[in-house]
C-alpha positions in Angstrom: -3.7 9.1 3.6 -5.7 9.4 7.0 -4.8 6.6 9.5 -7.8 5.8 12.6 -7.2 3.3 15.0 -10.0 2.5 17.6 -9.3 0.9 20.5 -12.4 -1.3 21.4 -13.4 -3.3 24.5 -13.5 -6.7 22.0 -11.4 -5.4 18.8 -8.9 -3.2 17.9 -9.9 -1.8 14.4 -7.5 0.2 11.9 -8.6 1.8 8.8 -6.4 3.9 5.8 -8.4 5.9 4.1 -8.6 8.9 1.8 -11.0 11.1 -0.1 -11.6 8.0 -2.4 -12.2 5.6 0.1 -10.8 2.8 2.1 -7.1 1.4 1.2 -6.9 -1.0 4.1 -8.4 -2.0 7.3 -7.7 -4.3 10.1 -9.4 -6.1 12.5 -7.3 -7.3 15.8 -8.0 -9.0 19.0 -7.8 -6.0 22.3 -5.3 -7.3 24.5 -6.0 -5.4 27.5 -3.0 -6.1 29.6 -1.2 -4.5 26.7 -2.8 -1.8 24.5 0.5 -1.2 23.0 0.7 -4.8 21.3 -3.1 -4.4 20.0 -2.3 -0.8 17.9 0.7 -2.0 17.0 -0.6 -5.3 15.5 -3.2 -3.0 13.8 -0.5 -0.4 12.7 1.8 -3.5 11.1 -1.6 -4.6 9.3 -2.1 -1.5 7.8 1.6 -1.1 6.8 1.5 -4.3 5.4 -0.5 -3.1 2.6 -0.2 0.9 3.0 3.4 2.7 2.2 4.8 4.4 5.3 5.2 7.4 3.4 2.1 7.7 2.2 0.5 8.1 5.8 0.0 12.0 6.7 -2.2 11.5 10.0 -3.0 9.3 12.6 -6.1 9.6 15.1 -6.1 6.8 17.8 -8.9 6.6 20.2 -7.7 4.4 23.0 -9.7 2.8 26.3 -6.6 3.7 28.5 -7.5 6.1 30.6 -11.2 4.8 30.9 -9.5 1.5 31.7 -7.4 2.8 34.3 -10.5 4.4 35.9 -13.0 1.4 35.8 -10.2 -1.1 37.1 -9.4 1.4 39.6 -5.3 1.2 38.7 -5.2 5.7 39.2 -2.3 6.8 41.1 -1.8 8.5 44.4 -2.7 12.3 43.8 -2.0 15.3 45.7 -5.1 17.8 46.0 -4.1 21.0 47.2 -7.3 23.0 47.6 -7.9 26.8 48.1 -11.6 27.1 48.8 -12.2 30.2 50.4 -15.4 30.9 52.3 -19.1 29.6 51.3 -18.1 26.0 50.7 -16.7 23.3 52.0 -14.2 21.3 50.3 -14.0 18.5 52.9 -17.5 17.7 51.0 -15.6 16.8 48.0 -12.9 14.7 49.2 -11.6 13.0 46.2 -8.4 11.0 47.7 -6.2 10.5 50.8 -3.8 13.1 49.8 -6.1 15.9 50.2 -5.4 19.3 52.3 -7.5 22.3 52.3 -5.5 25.1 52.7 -6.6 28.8 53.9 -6.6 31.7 51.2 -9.0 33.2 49.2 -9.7 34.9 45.8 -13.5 36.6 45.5 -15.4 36.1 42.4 -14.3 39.3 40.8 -10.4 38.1 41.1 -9.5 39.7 44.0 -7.4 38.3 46.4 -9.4 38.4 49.8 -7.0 36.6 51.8 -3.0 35.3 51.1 -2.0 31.7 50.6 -0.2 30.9 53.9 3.0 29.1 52.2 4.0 27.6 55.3 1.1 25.8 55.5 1.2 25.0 52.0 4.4 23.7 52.0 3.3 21.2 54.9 0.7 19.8 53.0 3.4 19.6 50.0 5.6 17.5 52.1 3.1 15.3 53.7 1.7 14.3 50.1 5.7 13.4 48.9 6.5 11.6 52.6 3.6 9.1 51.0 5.1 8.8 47.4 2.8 11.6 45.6 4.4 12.2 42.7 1.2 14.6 40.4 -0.3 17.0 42.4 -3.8 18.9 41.1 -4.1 22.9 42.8 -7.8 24.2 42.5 -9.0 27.6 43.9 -12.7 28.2 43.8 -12.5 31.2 41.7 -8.3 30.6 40.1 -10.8 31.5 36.5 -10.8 34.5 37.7 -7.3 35.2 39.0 -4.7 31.8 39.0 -2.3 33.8 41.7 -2.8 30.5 44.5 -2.7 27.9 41.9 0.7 29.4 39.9 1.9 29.8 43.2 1.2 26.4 44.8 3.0 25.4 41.2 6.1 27.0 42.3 6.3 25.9 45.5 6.1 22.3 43.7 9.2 23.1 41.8 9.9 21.6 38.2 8.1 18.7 36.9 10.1 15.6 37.8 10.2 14.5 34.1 11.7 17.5 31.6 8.3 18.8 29.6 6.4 16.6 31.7 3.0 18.3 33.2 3.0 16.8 36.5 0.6 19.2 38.5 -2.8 20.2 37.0 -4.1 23.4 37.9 -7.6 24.0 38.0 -7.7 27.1 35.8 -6.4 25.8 33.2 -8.9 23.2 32.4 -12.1 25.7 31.1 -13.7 28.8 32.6 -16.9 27.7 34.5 -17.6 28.5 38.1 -18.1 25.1 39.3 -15.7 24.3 42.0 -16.7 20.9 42.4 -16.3 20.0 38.6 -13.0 21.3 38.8 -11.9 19.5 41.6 -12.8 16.5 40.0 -11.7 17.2 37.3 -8.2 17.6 38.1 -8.1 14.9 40.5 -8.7 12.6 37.3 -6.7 14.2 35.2 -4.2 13.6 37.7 -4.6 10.3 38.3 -3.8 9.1 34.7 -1.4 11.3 33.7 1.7 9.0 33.8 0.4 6.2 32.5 -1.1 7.7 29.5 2.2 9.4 29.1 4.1 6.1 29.1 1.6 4.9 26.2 2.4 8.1 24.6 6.1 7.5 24.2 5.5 4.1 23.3 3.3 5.1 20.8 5.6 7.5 19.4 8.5 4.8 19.5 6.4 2.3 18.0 5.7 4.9 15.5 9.7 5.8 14.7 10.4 1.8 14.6 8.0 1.5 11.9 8.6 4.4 9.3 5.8 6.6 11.0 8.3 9.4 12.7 6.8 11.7 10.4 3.1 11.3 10.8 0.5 13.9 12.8 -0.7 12.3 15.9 -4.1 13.2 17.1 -5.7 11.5 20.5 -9.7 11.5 20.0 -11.4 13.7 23.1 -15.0 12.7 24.4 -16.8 15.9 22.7 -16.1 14.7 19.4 -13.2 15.9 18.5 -9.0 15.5 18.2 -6.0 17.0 19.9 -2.5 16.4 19.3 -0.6 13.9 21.0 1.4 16.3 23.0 -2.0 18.1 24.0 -3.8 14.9 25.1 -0.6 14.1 27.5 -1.0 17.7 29.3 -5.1 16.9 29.3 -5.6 12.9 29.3 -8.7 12.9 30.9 -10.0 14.4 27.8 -10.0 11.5 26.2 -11.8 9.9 28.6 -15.0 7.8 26.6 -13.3 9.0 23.1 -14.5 5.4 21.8 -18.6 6.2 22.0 -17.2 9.8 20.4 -15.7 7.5 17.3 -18.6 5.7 16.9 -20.4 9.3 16.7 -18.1 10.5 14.3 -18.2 7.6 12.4 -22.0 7.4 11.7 -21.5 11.4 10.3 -18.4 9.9 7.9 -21.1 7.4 6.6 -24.7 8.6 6.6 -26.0 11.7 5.9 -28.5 11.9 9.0 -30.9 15.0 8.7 -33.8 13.6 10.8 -34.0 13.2 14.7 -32.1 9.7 14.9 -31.0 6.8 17.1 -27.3 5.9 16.9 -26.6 2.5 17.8 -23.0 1.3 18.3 -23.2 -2.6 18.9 -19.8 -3.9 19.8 -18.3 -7.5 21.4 -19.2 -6.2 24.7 -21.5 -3.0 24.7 -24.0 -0.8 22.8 -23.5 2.6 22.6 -26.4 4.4 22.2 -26.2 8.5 20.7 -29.2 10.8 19.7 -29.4 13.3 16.8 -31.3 15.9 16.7 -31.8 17.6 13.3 -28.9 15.8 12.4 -26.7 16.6 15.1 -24.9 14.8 18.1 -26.1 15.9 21.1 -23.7 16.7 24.3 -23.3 16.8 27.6 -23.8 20.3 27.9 -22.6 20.5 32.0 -19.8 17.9 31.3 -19.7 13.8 31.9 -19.8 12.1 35.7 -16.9 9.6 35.9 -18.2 7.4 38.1 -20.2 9.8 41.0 -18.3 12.6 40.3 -19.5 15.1 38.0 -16.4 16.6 35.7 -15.9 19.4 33.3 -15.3 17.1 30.4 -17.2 18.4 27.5 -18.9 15.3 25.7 -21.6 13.9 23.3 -24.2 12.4 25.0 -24.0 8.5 24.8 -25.0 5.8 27.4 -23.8 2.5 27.2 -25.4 -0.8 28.2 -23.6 -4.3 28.6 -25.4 -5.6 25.5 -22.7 -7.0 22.6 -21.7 -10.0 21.3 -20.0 -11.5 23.7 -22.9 -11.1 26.1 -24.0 -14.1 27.5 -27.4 -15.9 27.7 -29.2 -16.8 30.8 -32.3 -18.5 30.9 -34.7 -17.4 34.2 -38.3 -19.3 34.1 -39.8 -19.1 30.5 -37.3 -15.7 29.8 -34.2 -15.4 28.3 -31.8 -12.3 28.7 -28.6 -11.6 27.0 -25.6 -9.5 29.1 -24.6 -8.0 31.3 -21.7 -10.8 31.4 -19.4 -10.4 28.9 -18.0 -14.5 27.4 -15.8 -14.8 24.5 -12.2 -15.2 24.0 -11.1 -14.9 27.5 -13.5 -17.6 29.1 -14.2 -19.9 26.4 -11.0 -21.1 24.2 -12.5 -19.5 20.4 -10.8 -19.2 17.4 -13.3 -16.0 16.5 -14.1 -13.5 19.3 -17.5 -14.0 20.4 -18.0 -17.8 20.0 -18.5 -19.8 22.7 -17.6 -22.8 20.5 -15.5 -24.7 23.3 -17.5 -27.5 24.4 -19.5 -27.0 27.1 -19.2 -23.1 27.3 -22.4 -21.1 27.8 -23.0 -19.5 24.6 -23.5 -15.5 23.9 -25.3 -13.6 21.7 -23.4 -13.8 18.6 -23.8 -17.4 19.1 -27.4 -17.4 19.1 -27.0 -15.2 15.9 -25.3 -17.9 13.9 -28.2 -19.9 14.6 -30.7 -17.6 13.7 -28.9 -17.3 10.1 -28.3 -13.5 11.0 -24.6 -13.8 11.3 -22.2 -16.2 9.7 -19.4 -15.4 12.9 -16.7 -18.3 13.3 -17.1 -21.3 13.7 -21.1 -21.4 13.3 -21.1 -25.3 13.5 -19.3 -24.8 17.3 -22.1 -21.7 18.1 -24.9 -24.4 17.1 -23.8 -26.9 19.5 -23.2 -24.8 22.0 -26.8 -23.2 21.9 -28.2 -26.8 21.4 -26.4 -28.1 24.6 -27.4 -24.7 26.5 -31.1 -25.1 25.4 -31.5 -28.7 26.6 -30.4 -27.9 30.2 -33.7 -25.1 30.0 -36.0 -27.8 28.1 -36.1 -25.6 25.3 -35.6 -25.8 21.9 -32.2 -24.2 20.3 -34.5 -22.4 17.8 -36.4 -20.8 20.4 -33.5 -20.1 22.3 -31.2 -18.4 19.7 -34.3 -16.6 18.8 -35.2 -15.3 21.9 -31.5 -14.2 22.5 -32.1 -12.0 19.4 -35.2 -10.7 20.6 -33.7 -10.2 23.9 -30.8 -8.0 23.2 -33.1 -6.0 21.0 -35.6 -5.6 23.5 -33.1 -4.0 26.0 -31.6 -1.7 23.6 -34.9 -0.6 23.3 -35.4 -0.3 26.7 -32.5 1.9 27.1 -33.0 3.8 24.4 -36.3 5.1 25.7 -34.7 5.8 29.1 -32.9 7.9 27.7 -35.2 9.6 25.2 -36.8 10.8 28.1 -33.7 11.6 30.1 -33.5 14.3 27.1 -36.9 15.5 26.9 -37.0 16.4 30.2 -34.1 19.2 29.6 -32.7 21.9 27.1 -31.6 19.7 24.5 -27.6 21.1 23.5 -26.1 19.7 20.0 -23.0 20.3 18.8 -23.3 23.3 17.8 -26.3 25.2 19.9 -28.9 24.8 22.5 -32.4 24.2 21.1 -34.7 25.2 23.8 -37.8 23.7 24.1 -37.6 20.8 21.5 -38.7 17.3 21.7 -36.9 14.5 20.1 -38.6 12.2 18.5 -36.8 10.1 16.3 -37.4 9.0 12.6 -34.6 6.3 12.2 -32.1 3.9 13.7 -28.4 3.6 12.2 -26.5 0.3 13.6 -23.1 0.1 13.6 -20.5 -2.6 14.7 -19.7 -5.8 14.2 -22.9 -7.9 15.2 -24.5 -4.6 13.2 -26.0 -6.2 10.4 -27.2 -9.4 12.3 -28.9 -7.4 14.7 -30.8 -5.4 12.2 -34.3 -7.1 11.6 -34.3 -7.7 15.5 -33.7 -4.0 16.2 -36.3 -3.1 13.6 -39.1 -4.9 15.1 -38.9 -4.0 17.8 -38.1 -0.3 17.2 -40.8 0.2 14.4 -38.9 2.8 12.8 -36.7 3.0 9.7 -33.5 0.9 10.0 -30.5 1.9 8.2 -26.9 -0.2 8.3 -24.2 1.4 6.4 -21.4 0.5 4.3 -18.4 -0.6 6.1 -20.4 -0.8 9.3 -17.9 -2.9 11.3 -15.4 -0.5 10.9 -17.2 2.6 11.9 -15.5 3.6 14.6 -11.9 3.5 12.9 -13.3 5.7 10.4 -14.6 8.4 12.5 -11.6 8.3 14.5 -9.5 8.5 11.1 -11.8 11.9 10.1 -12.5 13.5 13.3 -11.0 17.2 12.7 -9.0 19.2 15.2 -10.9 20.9 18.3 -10.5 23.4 20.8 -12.6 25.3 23.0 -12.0 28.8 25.0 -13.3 31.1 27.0 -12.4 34.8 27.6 -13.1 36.7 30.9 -13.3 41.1 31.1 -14.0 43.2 33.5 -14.0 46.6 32.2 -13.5 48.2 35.8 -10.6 46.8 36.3 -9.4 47.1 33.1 -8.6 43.4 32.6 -9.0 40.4 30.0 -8.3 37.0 31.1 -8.6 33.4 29.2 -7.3 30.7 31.8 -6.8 28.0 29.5 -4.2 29.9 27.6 -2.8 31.8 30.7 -3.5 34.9 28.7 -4.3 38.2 30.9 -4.3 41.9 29.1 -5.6 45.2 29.8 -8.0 46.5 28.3 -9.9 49.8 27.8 -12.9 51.1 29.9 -15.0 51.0 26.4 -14.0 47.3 26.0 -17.1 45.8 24.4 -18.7 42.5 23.9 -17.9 42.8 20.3 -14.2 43.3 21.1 -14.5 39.8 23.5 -15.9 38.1 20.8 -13.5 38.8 18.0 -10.6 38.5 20.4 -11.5 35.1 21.8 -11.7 33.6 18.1 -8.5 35.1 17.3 -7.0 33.5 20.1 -8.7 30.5 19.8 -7.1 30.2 16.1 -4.0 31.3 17.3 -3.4 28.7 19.8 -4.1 26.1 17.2 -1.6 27.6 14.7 0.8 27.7 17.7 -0.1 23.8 17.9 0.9 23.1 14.6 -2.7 22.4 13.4 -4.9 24.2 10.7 -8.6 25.7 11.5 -10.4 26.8 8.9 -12.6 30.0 10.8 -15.3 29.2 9.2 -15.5 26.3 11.8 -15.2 28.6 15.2 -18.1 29.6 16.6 -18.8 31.9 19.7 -21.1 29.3 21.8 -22.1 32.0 24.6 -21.5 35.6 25.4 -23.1 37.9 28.1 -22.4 41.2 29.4 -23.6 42.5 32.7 -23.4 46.1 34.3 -21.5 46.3 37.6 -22.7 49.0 39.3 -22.0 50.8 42.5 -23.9 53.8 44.3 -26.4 53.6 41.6 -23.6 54.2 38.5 -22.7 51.7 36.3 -18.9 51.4 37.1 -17.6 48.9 34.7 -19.1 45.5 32.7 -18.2 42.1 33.5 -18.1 40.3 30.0 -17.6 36.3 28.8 -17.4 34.4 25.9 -17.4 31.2 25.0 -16.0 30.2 22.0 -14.8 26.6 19.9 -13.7 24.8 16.9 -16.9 23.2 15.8 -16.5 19.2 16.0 -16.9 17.6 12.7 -15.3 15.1 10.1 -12.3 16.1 7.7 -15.0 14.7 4.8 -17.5 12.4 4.0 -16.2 8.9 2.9 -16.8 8.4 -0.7 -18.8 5.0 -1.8 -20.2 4.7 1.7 -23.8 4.9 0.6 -24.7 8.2 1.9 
C-alpha cells in the first residue's frame, strides 16, 4: 500500500492507495505553526482505517522549507567563497556572514592559486563569534576539482550533530558552470537545513509511535520526483515548491493527457498553473529563482497566482475581483475552511460559489448571507455578485495562463524528458484539480473556450501524485582525456581514465553510476527509466594537435508515477 501526504497552504490531504485504487483518504486542516500536528492528524486518519502493516511507502510533500523562505524564518549561514579571477562575488552577497577568500581553480581543474588557510580560518571564526552554526563553501569551478571546498570542510571540523550535513559544498549540488546559481544555491540549502532536519526526526518519531518504523520514506523534490528521507535532509532545498510538483504528478496518476494541455491546480489559497506539451510537464530547464535569486534547483514549470478559495472579494466601481487576500479559517470563525460564514465577515470565493449552485462547501446558508450582506454595502445584487466572483477568478486564471503561454513560446521549450526546439504550444484542453475544482469548471470553460476535463478524485490530486511519484536522481560526469581523469561531483567520484576514453565510455559509465548510487540508497531503478539528457565532446588542442577531449554527460532517472490509478477515468 502507497501512502501520499500533501502538505497544502489550506489542507493537509492523505491518500492510501494501491494498484486497485484508493483505500482511504483524509482531508485536515494545515496548521502552520505546526506541520507536524497537520501529517500526523492525516497519518492517524489513514491508520484509522488502513493496517500499519499493510503500508510499504510513504511520500510526503511538505510547505516547510518554502515556508521558512517566504516568512523569512532561514538561519544565520556562513558563505565561504573561492572565486578566483573574472568575477566578483561581492556582486552576489547572499547574507552577513559572507567572506570572499583568495585561491583559485581554472576551468580545466587546475589549481591556479592555494587557499590561504590562515585567512580562511579567520573568516571561520568570525562566522562562529556571531553564532553560525551551517556553513555553504563554493569555488567557481570546485565541478571541476573540489580541492578548496573539501578543504574549507576540514578546516570546519565534524558536523556538530553525528551524521548531520552541516556545511554544503557547492560541488556537490550538480555540475553546471554557473557560479552564481551555486552560490545561491547553497546559501538556501543552508539556511533550512536544521529545521527541515528537526521535522525529519519528528517525522520519523511520529512514524515509530504509530506502527510506521518500517515504512520507506520519500520527500517529494520540485522536478517531479522523490528522494529518501535521509537524502532530502542532506539536500532540503530540493524540495523546495514540491507541492505544485504533486499536483503535476497527480494529473499524470489520473488523466492520460496526450495533447498540449493546461494544468490547473485550484487550492484554498492558490492556483497552480503547469503546461504539457505532447503530454509532458514542462521544466525549468536553467533551475527555479527563489525569490531574486536564480538557483540550480531542477523543476517543472508552474506559476502560481493568489487565486483559491479562500480568496476574498473586493468590489472597485462596477468590478469585482477575487484574491490576492487569502480569508477563511484564520480571520473569520468557520466550521468549513473557506466560509466566511461568521457574521459580518467579507466573504471569498468559495462563498460566492455556494451561491452560484456550483459548490455545496459548508455551511452554504452562512456563505448566502454573507455574500448578501457584502453585496448590499456595493448596491449590488448577491446574484450578480457571487456571479461575478466566479467570473472573476476565472478571468484571472486566464490571464495568467496566457502570460505564461507566452513566457514559453518565446524560448526552447524543455519537458521532462527532452528539449523540443522550435515548438509552439498551443493547448487543446484544461484539467482542474482541487478542491473548489469542480465548481470552478463551467467558469473556467467559458472563459477558456477549450475542452474542460475534471477528474475522478480531483480534490485529492495532489496526495495521489505524491503517493506515486517514483524515485529520481540526476548526474553528471566530467573527462578530460589529457589529463587522464573522470570526475562526477555529486557522488565525489574521480577515476582515471585512458587517453582513448570516449563519449561512449562517459555515457555508459554515468548510467551505471547513476543506478548504482540508487542501489546504494536502498531504492530500485528500473534502467529502462535513465536517460542520458546531454553529452558533448570537444577537442582540446594545443600547437595545432589535438591533445586530449574534454567530455560531459548528463544523465537522470526519468520523473514519472509508480502506475496509473485504476477507476480514475483515464
Amino acid at each position: 500500500m502507497y501512502l501520499g501526504i500533501d502538505v497544502g497552504g489550506t489542507h493537509t490531504d492523505a491518500v492510501a492507495l494501491d494498484e486497485s485504487g484508493i483505500a482511504a483518504q483524509v482531508k485536515v486542516k494545515t496548521n502552520h505553526k505546526d506541520l507536524l500536528a497537520s501529517v500526523n492528524q492525516a497519518l492517524e486518519g489513514i491508520l484509522a482505517t488502513i493496517p500499519a502493516g499493510d503500508v510499504s511507502q510513504l511520500n510526503l510533500s511538505t510547505t516547510l522549507s518554502t515556508n521558512a523562505i517566504v516568512q523569512g524564518t532561514l538561519e544565520d549561514v556562513g558563505m565561504l567563497v573561492v572565486p578566483g579571477p573574472g568575477i566578483s562575488a561581492d556582486d552576489f552577497m547572499l547574507c552577513r556572514d559572507y567572506h570572499v577568500l583568495k585561491g583559485s581553480i581554472d576551468h580545466r581543474g587546475s589549481e591556479i592559486e592555494r587557499l590561504d588557510p590562515t585567512e580562511a580560518q579567520r573568516a571561520i571564526d568570525s562566522c562562529r563569534e556571531r553564532g553560525v552554526r551551517v556553513f555553504g563553501c563554493v569555488g567557481k569551478f570546485s565541478t571541476r576539482n573540489p580541492l578548496h571546498e573539501n578543504t574549507l570542510r576540514q578546516m570546519l571540523g565534524p558536523a556538530e550533530e553525528e551524521g548531520a550535513a552541516a556545511v554544503t559544498l557547492g560541488h556537490e549540488l550538480g555540475g553546471r558552470l554557473n557560479f552564481p546559481r551555486r552560490l545561491a544555491t547553497a546559501y538556501f540549502n543552508c539556511a533550512v537545513w536544521r529545521v527541515f532536519g528537526t521535522f525529519a526526526d519528528a517525522v520519523e518519531k511520529s512514524l515509530e509511535r504509530l506502527g510506521l518504523g518500517h515504512v520507506r520514506v520519500n520527500t517529494l523534490k520540485a522536478d517531479g520526483g522523490t528522494f529518501p528521507l535521509n537524502q532530502a535532509r542532506k539536500m532540503p532545498v530540493q524540495s523546495i515548491f514540491s507541492g505544485p510538483a504533486a499536483s503535476v504528478m497527480g494529473i499524470i496518476a489520473l488523466c492520460d493527457i496526450n495533447h498540449d494541455s493546461i494544468i490547473l491546480d485550484i487550492g484554498g489559497t492558490t492556483t497552480d498553473i503547469a503546461v504539457f506539451v505532447d503530454g509532458q510537464p514542462l521544466v525549468e530547464h536553467d533551475g527555479i529563482h527563489i525569490g531574486s535569486h536564480p538557483t540550480l534547483v531542477r523543476a517543472l514549470k508552474v506559476h502560481s497566482i493568489g487565486i483559491g478559495g479562500d480568496s476574498a472579494i473586493s468590489v472597485l466601481g462596477e468590478a469585482v475581483r477575487v484574491g490576492p487576500n487569502r480569508l477563511g479559517p484564520s480571520q473569520a470563525d468557520c466550521v468549513e475552511p473557506g466560509c466566511a460564514c461568521a457574521e459580518g465577515a467579507r466573504p471569498t470565493l468559495i462563498d460566492a460559489l455556494n451561491c452560484t449552485g456550483a459548490a455545496s462547501h459548508g455551511n452554504v446558508e452562512a456563505s448566502r448571507q454573507a455574500v448578501a450582506a457584502f453585496a448590499r454595502c456595493h448596491a449590488i445584487s448577491p446574484e450578480v455578485l457571487a456571479q461575478r466572483a466566479a467570473e472573476a477568478a476565472a478571468e484571472a486564471i486566464f490571464k495568467a495562463t496566457r502570460e505564461l503561454l507566452d513566457e514559453i513560446n518565446d524560448k526552447p521549450v524543455y519537458t521532462i524528458h527532452e528539449l523540443l526546439e522550435g515548438r509552439r504550444v498551443v493547448p487543446k484542453r484544461v484539467y482542474l484539480m482541487g478542491g473548489p475544482a469542480q465548481a470552478m469548471r463551467e467558469a473556467v470553460h467559458q472563459r477558456f473556450e477549450l475542452f474542460t476535463v475534471v477528474p475522478e478524485h480531483y480534490g485529492v490530486a495532489n496526495a495521489i501524485g505524491a503517493a506515486l511519484t517514483r524515485n529520481t536522481a540526476s548526474l553528471e560526469l566530467f573527462a578530460d582525456t589529457e589529463k587522464g581523469m573522470m570526475f562526477i561531483p555529486a557522488l565525489r567520484h574521480r577515476e582515471n581514465v585512458p587517453r582513448n576514453y570516449s563519449l561512449k565510455d562517459a555515457e555508459r559509465d554515468a548510467l551505471n553510476h547513476l543506478l548504482a548510487h540508487l542501489s546504494e540508497m536502498g531504492v530500485f531503478a528500473d534502467r529502462d527509466n535513465a536517460q542520458v539528457n546531454d553529452a558533448s565532446s570537444f577537442n582540446m588542442v594545443s600547437d595545432g594537435v589535438t591533445t586530449g577531449r574534454n567530455i560531459r554527460v548528463k544523465c537522470q532517472i526519468k520523473p514519472g508515477v509508480a502506475f496509473a490509478l485504476a477507476g480514475s477515468g483515464r
